[in-house]
C-alpha atoms as an extended CHARMM CRD file, in Angstrom:
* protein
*
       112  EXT
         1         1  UNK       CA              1.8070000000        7.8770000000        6.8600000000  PROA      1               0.0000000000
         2         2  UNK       CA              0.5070000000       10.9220000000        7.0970000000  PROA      2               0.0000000000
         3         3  UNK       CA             -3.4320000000       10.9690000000        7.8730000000  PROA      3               0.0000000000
         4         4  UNK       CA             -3.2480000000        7.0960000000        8.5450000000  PROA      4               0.0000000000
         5         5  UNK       CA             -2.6100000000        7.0650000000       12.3910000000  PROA      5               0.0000000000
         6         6  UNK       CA             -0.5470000000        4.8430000000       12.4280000000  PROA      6               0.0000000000
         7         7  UNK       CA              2.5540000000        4.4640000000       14.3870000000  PROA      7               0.0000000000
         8         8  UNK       CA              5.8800000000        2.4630000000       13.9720000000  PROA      8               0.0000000000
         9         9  UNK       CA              6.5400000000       -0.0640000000       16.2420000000  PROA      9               0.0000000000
        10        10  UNK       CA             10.2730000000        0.1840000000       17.3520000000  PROA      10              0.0000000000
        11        11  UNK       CA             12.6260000000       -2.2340000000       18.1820000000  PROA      11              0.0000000000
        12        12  UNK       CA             15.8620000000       -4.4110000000       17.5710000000  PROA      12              0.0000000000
        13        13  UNK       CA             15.9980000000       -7.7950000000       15.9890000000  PROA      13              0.0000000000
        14        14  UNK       CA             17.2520000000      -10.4820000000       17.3120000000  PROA      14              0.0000000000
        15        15  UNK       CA             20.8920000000      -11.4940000000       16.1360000000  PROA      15              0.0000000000
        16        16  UNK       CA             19.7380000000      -14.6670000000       15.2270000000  PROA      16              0.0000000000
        17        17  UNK       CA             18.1630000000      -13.1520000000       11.6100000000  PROA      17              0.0000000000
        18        18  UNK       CA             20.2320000000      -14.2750000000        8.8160000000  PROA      18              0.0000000000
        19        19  UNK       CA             22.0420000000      -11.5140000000        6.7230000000  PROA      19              0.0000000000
        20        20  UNK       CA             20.2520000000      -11.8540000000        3.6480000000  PROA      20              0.0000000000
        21        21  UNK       CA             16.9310000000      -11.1580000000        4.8980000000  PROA      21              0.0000000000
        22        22  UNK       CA             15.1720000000       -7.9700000000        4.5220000000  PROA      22              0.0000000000
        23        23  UNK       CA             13.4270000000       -6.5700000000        7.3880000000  PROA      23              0.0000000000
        24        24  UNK       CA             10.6960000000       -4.7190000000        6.9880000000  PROA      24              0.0000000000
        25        25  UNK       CA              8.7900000000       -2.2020000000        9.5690000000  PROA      25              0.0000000000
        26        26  UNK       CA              6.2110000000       -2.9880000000       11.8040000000  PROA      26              0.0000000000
        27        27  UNK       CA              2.7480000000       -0.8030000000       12.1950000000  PROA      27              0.0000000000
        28        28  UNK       CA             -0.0420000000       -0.7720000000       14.9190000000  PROA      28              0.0000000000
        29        29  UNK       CA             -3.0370000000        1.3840000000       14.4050000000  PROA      29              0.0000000000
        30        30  UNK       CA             -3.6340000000        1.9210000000       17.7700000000  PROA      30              0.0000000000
        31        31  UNK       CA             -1.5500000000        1.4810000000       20.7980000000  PROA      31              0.0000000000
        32        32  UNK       CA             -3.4640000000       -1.9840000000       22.1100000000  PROA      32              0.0000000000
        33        33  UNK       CA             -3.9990000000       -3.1580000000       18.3590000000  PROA      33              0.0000000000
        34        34  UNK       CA             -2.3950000000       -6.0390000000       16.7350000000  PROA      34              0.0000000000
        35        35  UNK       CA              0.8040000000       -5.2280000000       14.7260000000  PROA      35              0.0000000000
        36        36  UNK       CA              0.4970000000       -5.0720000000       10.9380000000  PROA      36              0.0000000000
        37        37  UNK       CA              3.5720000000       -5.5150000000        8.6160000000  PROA      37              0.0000000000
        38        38  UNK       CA              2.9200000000       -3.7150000000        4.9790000000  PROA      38              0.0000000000
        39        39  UNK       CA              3.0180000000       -5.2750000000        1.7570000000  PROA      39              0.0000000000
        40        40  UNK       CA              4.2140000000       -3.6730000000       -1.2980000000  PROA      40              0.0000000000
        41        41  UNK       CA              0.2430000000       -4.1200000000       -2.6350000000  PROA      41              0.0000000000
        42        42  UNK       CA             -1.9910000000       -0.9790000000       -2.4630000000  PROA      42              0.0000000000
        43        43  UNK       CA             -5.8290000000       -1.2690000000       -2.8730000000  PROA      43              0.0000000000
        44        44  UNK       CA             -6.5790000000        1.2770000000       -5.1980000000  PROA      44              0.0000000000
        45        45  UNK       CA            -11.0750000000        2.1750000000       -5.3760000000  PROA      45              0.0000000000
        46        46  UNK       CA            -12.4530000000        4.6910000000       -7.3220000000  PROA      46              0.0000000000
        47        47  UNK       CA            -15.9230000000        6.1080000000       -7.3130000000  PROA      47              0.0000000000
        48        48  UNK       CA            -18.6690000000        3.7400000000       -9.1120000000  PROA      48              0.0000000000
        49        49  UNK       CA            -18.6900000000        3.1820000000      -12.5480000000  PROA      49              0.0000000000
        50        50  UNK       CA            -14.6240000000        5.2020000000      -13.2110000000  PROA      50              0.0000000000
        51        51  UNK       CA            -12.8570000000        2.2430000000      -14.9740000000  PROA      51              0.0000000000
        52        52  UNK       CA             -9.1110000000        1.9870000000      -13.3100000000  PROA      52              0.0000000000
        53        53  UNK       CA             -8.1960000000        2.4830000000      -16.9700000000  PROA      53              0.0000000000
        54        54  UNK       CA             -8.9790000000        6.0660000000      -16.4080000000  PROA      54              0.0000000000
        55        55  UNK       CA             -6.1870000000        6.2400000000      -14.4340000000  PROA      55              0.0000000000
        56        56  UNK       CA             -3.9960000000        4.1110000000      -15.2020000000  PROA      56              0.0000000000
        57        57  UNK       CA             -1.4420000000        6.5210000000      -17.0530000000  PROA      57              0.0000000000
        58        58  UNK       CA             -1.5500000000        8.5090000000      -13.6080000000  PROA      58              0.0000000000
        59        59  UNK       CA             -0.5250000000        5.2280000000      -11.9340000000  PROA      59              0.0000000000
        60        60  UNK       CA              1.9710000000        4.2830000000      -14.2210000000  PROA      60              0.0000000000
        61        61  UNK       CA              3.5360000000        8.0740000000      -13.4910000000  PROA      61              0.0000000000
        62        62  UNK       CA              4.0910000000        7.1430000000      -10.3040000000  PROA      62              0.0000000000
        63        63  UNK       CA              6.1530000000        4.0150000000      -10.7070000000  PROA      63              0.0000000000
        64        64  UNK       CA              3.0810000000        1.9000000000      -10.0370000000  PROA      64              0.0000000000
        65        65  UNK       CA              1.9060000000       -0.8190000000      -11.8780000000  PROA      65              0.0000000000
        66        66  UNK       CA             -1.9840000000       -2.1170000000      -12.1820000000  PROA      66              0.0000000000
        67        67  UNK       CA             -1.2350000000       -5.6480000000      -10.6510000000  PROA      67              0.0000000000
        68        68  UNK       CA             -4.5360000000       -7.3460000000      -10.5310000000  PROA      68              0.0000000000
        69        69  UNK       CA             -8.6070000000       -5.5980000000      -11.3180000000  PROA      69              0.0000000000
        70        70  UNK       CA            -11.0310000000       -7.6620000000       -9.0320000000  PROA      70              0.0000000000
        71        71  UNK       CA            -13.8720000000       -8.7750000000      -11.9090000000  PROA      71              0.0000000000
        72        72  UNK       CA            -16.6390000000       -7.7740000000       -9.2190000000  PROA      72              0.0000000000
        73        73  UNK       CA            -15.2590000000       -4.3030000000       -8.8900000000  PROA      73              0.0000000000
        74        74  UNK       CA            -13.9720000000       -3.0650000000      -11.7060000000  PROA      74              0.0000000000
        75        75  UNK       CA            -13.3220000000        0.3370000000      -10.4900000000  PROA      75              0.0000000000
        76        76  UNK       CA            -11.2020000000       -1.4750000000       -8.1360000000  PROA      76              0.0000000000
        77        77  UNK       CA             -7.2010000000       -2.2160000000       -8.5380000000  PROA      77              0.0000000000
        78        78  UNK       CA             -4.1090000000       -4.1110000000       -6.7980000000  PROA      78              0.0000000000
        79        79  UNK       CA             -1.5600000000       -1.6300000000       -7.4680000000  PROA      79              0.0000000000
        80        80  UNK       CA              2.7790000000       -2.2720000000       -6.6300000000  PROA      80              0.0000000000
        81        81  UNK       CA              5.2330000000       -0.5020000000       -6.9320000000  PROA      81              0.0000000000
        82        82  UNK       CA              7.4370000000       -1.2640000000      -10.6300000000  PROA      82              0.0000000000
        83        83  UNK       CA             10.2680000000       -1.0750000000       -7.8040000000  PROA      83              0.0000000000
        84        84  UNK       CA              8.9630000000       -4.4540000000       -5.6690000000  PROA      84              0.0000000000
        85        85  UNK       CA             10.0590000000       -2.1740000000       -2.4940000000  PROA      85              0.0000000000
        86        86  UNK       CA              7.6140000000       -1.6360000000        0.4210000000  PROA      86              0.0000000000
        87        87  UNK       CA              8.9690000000        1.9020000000        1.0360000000  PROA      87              0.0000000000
        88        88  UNK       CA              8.1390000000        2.9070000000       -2.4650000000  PROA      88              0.0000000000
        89        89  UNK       CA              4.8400000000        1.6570000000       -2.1710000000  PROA      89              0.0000000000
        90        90  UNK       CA              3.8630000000        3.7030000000        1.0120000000  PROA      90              0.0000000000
        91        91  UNK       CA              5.3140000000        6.5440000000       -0.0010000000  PROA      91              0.0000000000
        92        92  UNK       CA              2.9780000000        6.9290000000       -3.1780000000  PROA      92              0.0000000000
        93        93  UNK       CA             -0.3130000000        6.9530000000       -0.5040000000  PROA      93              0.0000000000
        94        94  UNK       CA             -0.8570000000       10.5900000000       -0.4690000000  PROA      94              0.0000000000
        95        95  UNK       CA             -0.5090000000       10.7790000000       -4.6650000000  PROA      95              0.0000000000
        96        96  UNK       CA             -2.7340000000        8.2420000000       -5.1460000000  PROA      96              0.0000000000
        97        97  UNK       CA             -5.5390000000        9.8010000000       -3.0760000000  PROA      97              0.0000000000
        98        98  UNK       CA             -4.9050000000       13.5040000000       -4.9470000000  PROA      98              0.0000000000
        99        99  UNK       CA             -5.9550000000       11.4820000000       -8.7270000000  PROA      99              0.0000000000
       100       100  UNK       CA             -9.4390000000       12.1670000000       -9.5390000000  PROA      100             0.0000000000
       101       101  UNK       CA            -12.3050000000       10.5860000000       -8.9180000000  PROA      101             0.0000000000
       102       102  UNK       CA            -10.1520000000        8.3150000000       -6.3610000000  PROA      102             0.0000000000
       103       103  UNK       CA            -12.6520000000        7.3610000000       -3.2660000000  PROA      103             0.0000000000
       104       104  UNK       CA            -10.3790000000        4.8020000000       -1.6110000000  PROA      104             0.0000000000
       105       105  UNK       CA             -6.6590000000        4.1600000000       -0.9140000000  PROA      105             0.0000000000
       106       106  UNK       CA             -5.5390000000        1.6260000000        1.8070000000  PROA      106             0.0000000000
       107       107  UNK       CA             -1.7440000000        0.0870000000        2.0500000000  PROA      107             0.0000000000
       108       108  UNK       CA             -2.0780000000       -3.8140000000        2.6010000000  PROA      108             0.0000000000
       109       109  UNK       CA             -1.2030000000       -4.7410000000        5.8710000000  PROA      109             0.0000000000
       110       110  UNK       CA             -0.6960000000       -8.3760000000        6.7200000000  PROA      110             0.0000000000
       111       111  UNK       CA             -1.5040000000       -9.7040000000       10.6260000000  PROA      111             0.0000000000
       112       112  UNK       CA             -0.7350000000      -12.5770000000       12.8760000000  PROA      112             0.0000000000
């Protein structure tokens, strides 16, 4: 992710892991921080008082769906991808920061 710094973790998984699950990659921000796995959920800000509505035709251009606007923060949106695929969430970062008036844009990464 360009701009993030963050780095893939690498590795092989154990043979135990049943067919049918999907494995997903593994992220550290730093080489000594705890590894993050990302979600298909993007937090979405824009500056004060810019209704998500705004934007919302620009998200929905890029496959993304307005999944959830926090009633405190209106400005504010849970975004996924129409796809339900991690890959296609991350790879919509960079777009989503280039829409106007955007101030934030942070992948959610879950921890142990």
């Amino acid at each position: 992710m360009a701009g993030d710094d963050v780095s893939i973790l690498r590795g092989t998984p154990p043979p135990t892991v049943a067919a049918d699950v999907e494995l997903l990659p593994v992220y550290s921000t730093a080489s000594n921080a705890t590894p993050a796995v990302a979600t298909t959920r993007i937090f979405l800000r824009l500056e004060d008082n810019t209704p998500i509505d705004s934007v919302r035709s620009n998200i929905e251009a890029l496959d993304l769906r307005v999944d959830e606007i926090p009633a405190y923060a209106p400005h504010s949106a849970w975004l996924e991808p129409k796809s339900g695929r991690v890959d296609d969430a991350l790879s919509k970062l960079d777009k989503l920061r280039a829409l106007p008036r955007v101030a934030n844009v942070e992948p959610q990464l879950l921890r142990p």
